[in-house]
C-alpha positions as CSV (number, residue, x, y, z in Angstrom):
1,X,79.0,96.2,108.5
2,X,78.3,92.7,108.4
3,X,76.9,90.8,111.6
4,X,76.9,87.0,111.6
5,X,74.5,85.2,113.8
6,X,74.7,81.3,113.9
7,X,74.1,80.1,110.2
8,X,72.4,83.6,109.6
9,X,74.6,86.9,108.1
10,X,72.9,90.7,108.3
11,X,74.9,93.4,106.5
12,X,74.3,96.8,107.8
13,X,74.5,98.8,103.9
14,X,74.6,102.1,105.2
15,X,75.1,103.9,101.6
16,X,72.6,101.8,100.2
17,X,69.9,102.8,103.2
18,X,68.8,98.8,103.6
19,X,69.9,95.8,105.9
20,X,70.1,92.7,103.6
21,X,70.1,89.0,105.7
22,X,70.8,85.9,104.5
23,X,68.2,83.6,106.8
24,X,68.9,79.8,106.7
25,X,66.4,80.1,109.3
26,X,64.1,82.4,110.6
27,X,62.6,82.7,114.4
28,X,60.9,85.5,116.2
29,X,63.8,87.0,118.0
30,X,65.6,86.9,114.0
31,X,62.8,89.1,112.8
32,X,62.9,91.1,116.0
33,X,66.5,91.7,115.6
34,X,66.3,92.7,111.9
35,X,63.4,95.0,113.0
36,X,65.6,96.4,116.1
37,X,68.3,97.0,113.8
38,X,65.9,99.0,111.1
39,X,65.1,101.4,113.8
40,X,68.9,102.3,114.9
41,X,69.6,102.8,111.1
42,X,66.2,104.2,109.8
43,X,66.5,101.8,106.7
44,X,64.1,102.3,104.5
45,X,64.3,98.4,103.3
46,X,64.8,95.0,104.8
47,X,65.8,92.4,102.5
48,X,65.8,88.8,103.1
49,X,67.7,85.9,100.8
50,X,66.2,83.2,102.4
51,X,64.9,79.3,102.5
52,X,61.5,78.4,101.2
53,X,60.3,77.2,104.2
54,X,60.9,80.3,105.9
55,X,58.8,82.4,103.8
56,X,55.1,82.0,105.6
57,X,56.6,83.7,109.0
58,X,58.2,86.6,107.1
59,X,54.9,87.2,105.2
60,X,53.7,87.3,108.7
61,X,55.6,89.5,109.6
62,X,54.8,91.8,106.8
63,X,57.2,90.8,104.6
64,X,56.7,90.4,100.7
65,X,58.3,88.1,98.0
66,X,59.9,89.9,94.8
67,X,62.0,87.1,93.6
68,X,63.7,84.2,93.8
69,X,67.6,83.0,92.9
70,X,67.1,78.9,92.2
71,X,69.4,77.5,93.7
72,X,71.1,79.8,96.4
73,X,71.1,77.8,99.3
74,X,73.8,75.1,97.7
75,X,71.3,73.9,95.1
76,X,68.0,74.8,97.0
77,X,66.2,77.9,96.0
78,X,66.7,81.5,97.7
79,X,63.3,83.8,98.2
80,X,63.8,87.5,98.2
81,X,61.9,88.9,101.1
82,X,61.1,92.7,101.2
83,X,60.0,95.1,103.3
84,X,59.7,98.6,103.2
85,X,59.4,101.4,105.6
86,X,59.1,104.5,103.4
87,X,56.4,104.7,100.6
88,X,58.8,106.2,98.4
89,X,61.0,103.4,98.3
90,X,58.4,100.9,97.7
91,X,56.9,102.6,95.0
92,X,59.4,102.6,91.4
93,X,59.4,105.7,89.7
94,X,60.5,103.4,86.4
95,X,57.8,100.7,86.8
96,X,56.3,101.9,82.7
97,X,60.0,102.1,81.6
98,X,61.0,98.6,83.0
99,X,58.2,97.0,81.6
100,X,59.1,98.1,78.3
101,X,62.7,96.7,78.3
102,X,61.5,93.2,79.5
103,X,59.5,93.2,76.7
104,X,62.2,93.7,74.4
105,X,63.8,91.4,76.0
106,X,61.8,88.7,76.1
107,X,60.6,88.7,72.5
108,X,64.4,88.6,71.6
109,X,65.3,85.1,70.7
110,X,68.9,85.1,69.8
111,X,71.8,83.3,72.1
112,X,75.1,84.2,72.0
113,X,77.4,82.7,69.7
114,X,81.1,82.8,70.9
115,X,83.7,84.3,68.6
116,X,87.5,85.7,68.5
117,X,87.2,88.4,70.9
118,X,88.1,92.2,69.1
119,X,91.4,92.6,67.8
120,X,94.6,93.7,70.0
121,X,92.4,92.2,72.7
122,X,92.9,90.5,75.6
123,X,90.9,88.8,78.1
124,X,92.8,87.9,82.0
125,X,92.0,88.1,85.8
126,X,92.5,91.4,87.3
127,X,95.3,92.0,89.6
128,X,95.7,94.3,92.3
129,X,97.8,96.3,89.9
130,X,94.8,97.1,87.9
131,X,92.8,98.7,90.8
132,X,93.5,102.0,89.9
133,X,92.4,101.6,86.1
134,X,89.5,99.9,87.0
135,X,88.4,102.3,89.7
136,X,89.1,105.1,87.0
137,X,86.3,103.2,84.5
138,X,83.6,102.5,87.0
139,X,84.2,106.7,88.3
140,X,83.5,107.0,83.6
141,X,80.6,105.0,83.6
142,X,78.6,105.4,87.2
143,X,77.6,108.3,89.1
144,X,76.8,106.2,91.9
145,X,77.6,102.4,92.3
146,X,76.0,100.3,95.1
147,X,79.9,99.2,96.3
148,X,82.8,101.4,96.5
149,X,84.6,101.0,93.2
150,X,85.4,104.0,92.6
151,X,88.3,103.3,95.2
152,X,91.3,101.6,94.1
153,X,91.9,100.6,97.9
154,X,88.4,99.1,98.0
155,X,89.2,97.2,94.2
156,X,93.1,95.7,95.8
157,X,91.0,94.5,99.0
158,X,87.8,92.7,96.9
159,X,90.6,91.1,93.7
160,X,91.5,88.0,95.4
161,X,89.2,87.6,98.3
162,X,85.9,86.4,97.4
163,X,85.8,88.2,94.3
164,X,87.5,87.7,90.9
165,X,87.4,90.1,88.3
166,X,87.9,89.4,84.6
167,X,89.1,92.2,82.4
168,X,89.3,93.0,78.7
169,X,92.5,94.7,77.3
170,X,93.0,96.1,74.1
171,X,96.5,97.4,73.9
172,X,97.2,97.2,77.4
173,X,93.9,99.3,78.3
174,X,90.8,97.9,80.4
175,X,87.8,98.2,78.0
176,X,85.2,96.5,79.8
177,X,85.0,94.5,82.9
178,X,82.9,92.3,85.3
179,X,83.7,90.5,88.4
180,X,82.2,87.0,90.2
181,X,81.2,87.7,94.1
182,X,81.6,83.8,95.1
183,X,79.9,83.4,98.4
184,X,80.9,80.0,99.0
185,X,78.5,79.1,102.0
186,X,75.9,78.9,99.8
187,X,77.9,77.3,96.9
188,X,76.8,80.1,94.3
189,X,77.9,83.0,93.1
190,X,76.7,87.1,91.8
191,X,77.8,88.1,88.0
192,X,78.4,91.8,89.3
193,X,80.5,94.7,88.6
194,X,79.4,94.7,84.9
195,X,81.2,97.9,83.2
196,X,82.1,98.9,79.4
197,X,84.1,101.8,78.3
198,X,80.9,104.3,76.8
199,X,83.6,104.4,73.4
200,X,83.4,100.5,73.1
201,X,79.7,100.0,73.7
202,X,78.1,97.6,71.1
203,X,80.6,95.0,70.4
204,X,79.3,92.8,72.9
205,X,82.3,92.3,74.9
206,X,80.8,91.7,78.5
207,X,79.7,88.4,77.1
208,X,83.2,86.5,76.5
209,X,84.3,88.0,79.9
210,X,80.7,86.3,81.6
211,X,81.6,82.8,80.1
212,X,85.3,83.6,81.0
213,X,83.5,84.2,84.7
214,X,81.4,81.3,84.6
215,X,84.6,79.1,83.2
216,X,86.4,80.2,86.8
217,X,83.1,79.2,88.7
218,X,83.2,76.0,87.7
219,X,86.7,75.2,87.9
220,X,85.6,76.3,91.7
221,X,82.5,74.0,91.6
222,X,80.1,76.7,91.8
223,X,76.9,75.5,90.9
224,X,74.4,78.5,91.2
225,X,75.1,81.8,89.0
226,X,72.9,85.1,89.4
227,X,73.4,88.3,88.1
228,X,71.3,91.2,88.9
229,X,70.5,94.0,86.4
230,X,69.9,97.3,86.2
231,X,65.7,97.2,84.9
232,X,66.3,100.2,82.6
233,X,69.6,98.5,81.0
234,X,68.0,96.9,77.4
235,X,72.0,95.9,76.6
236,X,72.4,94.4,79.9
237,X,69.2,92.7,80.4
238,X,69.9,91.4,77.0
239,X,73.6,90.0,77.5
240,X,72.4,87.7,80.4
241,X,69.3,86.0,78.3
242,X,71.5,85.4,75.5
243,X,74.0,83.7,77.6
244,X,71.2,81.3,79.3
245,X,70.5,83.1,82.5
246,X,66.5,83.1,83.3
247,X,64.5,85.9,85.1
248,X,63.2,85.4,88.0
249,X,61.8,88.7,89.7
250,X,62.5,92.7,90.0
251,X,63.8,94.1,93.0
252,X,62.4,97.9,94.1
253,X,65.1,100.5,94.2
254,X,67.2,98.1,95.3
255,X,70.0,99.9,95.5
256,X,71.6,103.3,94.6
257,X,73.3,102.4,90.6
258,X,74.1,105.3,87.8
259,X,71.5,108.1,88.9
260,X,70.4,106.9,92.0
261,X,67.9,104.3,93.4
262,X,66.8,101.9,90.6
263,X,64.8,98.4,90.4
264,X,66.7,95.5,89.6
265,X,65.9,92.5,87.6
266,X,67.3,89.3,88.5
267,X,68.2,86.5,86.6
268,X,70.1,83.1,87.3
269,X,71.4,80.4,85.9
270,X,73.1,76.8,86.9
271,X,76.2,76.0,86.4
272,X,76.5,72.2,85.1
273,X,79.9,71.4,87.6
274,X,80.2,67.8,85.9
């Protein structure tokens, strides 16, 4: 359930067991409501995209930063606020195992050099016909997913709203597949939805259908791209450093991805529009 007040947006993620806001700005009775809210839901997190100058009153209010997405608010930056209300959820289970991967990650110095895709391939926008595939793949790959993919009615309603999806075909069947959530208040948009078929893993193929992503965003004039990552995920943590995204923070069982609750790393990247 999503609740819009003035220039501000709260979404009520039930599944996920967190409110996340979007603050352009932030007063008392904001914080109050988020608060008020927290205690008719029993969330155990509050998260807050929100402007820089915001940031002292939600430290205040006992809020701390894990992040930041440069250039979220139409080219100014976006802080991620946090704030917990169970112990469990604030402490990672994964923190040794995270750690690890970012440091295979950043010692990695290759980019990604852009070749002919695999053969019998094809690379096009989703339609609504493809829900049903597509929810079939995510239901392969994810226990748990922190959307409803695994719905072909959810996929129909997201293809063609603010989402695009981008999918690979070899033969006619989706191989791999990722999808643009273009929040255009804010001129910027989340790399998301990022699946491969387990029988095609290792041939690189979510990073043609990024740049075919990022190709779409800028045709839109989307300026600010940010993707965020599962912390465990060496192969996806990987694919967005080699295409130029940068990391910018981890986000504490964020939200409920594969197994269960799991950190999140986030990267970004701008989008030259010229």
């Amino acid at each position: 359930m999503i609740i819009q007040q003035t220039s501000n947006k709260i979404d009520d993620d039930r599944f996920n067991e967190r409110i996340v806001s979007y603050l352009v700005e932030v007063t008392d009775e904001t914080i109050q409501s988020l608060l008020t809210l927290q205690k008719q839901t029993n969330a155990s997190k509050l998260i807050c995209f929100t402007m820089p100058h915001c940031v002292n009153q939600l430290q205040h209010a006992g809020f701390s930063r894990e992040g930041r997405i440069s250039g979220f608010f139409k080219g100014q930056d976006g802080i991620m606020m946090t704030k917990y209300f169970h112990s469990e959820r604030e402490e990672s289970n994964f923190h040794k195992v995270n750690e690890d991967v970012m440091e295979i990650v950043q010692r990695d110095q290759k980019q990604y050099v852009s070749t002919d895709i695999m053969d019998n391939t094809i690379l096009v926008e989703a339609t609504e016909e493809d829900a049903i595939e597509l929810a079939r793949l995510y239901e392969k790959v994810f226990k748990f997913y922190p959307t409803n993919v695994h719905d072909p009615k959810y996929l129909r309603e997201q293809i063609g709203s603010d989402y695009v999806f981008v999918v690979m075909k070899e033969n006619g069947k989706i191989i791999s597949a990722a999808s643009a959530y273009i929040q255009p208040e804010y001129n910027c948009a989340e790399i998301t939805d990022c699946v491969t078929d387990p029988d095609y893993r290792g041939n690189s193929l979510l990073s043609p259908i990024v740049i075919k992503l990022e190709e779409i965003l800028k045709e839109k004039q989307i300026q600010c791209a940010y993707s965020l990552t599962r912390a465990q995920s060496v192969g996806m943590n990987l694919t967005v450093k080699r295409l130029g995204y940068t990391y910018e923070g981890r986000l504490k069982n964020n939200c409920k991805i594969f197994t269960g609750f799991e950190d999140m790393n986030i990267w970004t990247k701008q989008i030259d529009v010229e």
